[in-house]
N, C-alpha and C positions, 0 to 999 in steps of 0.2 A: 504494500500500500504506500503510495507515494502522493505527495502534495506540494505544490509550487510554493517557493520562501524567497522572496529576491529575485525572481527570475529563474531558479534552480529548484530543479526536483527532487525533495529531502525525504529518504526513507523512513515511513510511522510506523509500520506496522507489518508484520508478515504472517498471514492468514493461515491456517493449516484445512486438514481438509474437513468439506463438512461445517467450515465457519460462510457466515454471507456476509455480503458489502452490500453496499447502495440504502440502507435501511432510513439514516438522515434524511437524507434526499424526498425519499416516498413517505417518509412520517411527518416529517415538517415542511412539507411542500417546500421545499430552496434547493439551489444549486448545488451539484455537489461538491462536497469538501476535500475531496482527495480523488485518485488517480489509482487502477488497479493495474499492474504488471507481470502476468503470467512467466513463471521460470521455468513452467514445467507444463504439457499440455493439460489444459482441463474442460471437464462437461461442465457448463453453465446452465442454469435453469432463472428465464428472463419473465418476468412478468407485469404486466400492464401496471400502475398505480391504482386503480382501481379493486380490481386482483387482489393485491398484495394487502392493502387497506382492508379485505374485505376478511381476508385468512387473520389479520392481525387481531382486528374486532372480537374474529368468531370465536377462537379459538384463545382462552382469556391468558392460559401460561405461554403462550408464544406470543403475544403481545406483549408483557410484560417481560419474558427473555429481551424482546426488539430492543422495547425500552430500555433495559436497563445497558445492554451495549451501545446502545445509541449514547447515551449517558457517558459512559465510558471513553468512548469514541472523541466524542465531544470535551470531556474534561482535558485530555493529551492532545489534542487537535488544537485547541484554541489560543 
């Protein structure tokens, strides 16, 4: 996971497998805040905003997993 600082792409984070990204983005409607770069091939599973808002809601402990890395996310990111 990488994010622009000065013009330069600063390493934040490195995902393992089975972790997601993009969660910010679809939860608080904004831009994304980081940058993701594959070192090793992988299956992505992409889903609409809508979708993803919809699985979060429904589903009360993966909303609250979202949340709290999102949280996370956001604490080291900022």
């Amino acid at each position: 996971m990488l994010r622009q600082v000065n013009g330069r792409l600063e390493h934040v984070a490195r995902l393992n497998p089975g972790e997601c990204f993009g969660e910010i983005a679809l939860l608080c409607d904004i831009p994304r805040t980081a940058t993701i770069k594959c070192l090793t091939p992988v299956d992505v599973v992409v889903l609409p905003r809508d979708q993803f808002v919809t699985l979060a809601e429904g589903y009360r402990d993966l909303g609250k997993a979202l949340k709290a890395r999102m949280a996370e996310r956001l604490s080291v990111t900022v």
